[in-house]
Steps between C-alpha positions, in 0.01 A plus 500: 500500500255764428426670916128343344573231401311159391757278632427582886506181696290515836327209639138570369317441833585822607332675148135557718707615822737746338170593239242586791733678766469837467266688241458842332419738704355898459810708546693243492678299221580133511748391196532144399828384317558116383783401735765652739769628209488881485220573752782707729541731218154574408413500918808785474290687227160447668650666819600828339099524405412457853713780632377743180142353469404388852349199378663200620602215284537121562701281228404130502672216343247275374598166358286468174396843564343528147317158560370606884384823372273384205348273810432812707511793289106589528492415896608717795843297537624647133784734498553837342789378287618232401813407266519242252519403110383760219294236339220449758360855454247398206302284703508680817415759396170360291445328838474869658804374716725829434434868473601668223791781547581832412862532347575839345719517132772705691532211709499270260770646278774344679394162502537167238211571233389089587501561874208725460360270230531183759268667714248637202165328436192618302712819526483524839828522790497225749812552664878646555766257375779466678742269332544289151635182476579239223685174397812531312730216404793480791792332413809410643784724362770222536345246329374694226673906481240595237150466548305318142199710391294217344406157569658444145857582645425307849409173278858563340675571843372210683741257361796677604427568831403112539848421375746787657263530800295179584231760536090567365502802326187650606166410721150664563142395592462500132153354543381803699408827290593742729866352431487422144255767354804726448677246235175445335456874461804614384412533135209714587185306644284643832186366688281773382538897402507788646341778414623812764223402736400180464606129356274447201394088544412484155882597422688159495881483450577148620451284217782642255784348255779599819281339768459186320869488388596613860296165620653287256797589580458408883350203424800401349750610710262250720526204239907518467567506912594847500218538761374258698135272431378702838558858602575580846564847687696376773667212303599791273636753782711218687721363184526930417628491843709202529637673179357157317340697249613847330194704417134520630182742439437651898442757634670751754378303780738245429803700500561518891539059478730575202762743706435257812619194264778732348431492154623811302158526310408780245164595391396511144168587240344160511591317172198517193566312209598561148699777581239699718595544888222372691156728658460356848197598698546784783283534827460805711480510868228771569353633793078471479282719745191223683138640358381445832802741667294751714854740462537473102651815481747496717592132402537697170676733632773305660568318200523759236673783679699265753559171415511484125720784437854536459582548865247200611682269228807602589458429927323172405804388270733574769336255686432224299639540098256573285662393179296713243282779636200646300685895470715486218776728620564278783474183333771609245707631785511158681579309155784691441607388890405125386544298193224274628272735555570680127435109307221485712366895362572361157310232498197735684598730187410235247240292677156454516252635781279274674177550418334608772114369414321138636459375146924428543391223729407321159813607339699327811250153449514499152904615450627262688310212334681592229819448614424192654289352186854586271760462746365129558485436142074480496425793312674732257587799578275688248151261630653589846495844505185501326302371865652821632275677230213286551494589869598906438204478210174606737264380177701130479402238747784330597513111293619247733821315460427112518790376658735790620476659869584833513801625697423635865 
């Protein structure tokens, strides 16, 4: 797992506890990370400040940190950093939640081209990213030695690994987009465009010949029992484990299970159809400075010429892997270390960002009816895909659906 990552499991009565314990101080910086996993390397990096700075530094793991700080972020009991997902910074920062940052083109050179983009908005900086992460279809190597690049060639390979095997050929949460939005997108479809310093809303790409194909085609991999009437994350990562089932769409954070169950697993592009690999989505952890810091610049500071650098990376992968960093130079080295970490780059390579603006909280509503509408047979998938476009359209007021219930 990412050392932020969304999967954290802490019993939530301690959320206000671990939230109002200690707050930002003058002279003093309090960092909040989402869980335990990496927090001895970045403590490592935040000490070296202290003895050249003289400003002490206190690293917190949060649980929900991202949640707990939207909650306190304007009070006295905010922090002056906090870590979490790329695709929050839109509407904190039109809530006045973040401070815009200073992040010279020098510095920048070094770094993925969509790492700076994941924390751009109304061409503004928001933040340092740290790390980039993405799905990519893991399979295990002895059931099938050669990964298929379409859905196409997994609809052909399923019935010989139910005969020679007695296995599935592939699983995903195929009704949630952040999972399936890479098939869908492989022939060329995006949420909305980009224009160097800002997504243009009036710029659709979902609704297009691949994206309805790409549905169809899911819908009937649904119809003939090649996936199952109901998706289901963990139903999908115990039969991958059991080594039940030969292929799913994960990500990283589901590799340490994998070596744990010893399955000799390979990571691959994610498959697309008609002969296109697939565009999954890819998040950014970044690091985001509180507006209401009283020590913005040397929260700044520490991040830019400390923590996100090559040496900061570098101390906090020691401690807890990383799996892609933001610097390309390092990222390249450590996929030429890791085979799993180099799928993982290719998929990054060919995938989509995140947007990182509120109006994708429609996109998540209205995607994910879709799949649900055409993977349960109630809508096609052209009518489908059109409620995403009635609910990205600002002008169109959504039509209700007599008789369907959108997806949670």
């Amino acid at each position: 797992m990412s050392i932020f990552t969304r999967f954290t499991l802490v019993c939530a009565t301690l959320l206000p506890f671990c939230a109002t314990l200690s707050a930002a101080k003058e002279g003093q910086l309090l960092v909040w990370i989402n869980g335990e996993q990496g927090i001895e390397g970045i403590r490592e990096v935040a000490a070296r400040f202290t003895e050249e700075q003289g400003i002490p530094v206190e690293v917190r793991a949060v649980p929900s940190a991202p949640r707990e700080f939207k909650q306190v972020a304007e009070s006295e009991d905010a922090p002056d950093i906090v870590f979490g997902n790329h695709d929050r910074v839109g509407s904190w920062a039109d809530a006045g939640l973040i401070r815009e940052v200073q992040a010279p083109e020098a510095y920048r050179a070094g770094f993925y081209d969509l790492a700076w983009q994941a924390v751009t908005y109304r061409g503004k900086t928001w933040g340092y990213p740290l790390t980039i992460d993405s799905v990519g279809l893991i399979y295990n190597r002895e059931l099938v030695p050669e990964p298929p690049k379409t859905l196409e060639e997994i609809a052909e390979l399923a019935p010989k690994l139910q005969e020679e095997h007695h296995v599935e050929a592939i699983l995903w949460d195929y009704d949630n987009p952040y999972f399936s939005w890479g098939v869908l997108a492989a022939q060329g479809a995006y949420v909305f465009g980009w224009d160097g310093a800002d997504y243009d809303l009036s710029d659709l790409g979902v609704l297009q010949p691949g994206t309805v194909e790409g549905l169809q085609l899911l819908a009937e991999m649904v119809r003939q029992g090649l996936l199952p009437q109901t998706a289901s994350y963990n139903v999908m990562e115990a039969k991958v484990n059991a080594g039940d089932c030969a292929m799913m769409i994960n990500g990283p954070w589901a590799w340490e299970n994998l070596r744990r169950s010893g399955i000799d697993f390979g990571v691959a592009p994610v498959p697309g159809t008609n002969g296109e690999a697939g565009r999954p989505f890819v998040g950014v952890q970044v690091g985001l400075i509180s507006a209401a810091s009283p020590n913005g610049e040397a929260a700044e500071q520490f991040l830019r010429n400390y923590l996100v650098t090559s040496q900061g990376l570098r101390t906090m992968d020691r401690d807890f892997p990383l799996v892609v960093p933001t610097i390309k130079a390092f990222a390249e080295q450590k996929a030429q270390d890791d085979a799993h970490i180099k799928g993982t780059l290719q998929n990054i390579e060919r995938g989509q960002l995140i947007p990182n603006i509120p109006e994708m909280g429609l996109f998540w509503q209205g995607m994910g009816s879709a799949l649900d509408y055409t993977t349960s047979g109630q809508l096609p998938a052209s009518e489908a895909l059109g409620i995403v476009v009635e609910r990205l359209t600002p002008q169109i007021q959504q039509p209700a659906l007599p008789g369907l219930v959108p997806a949670e």
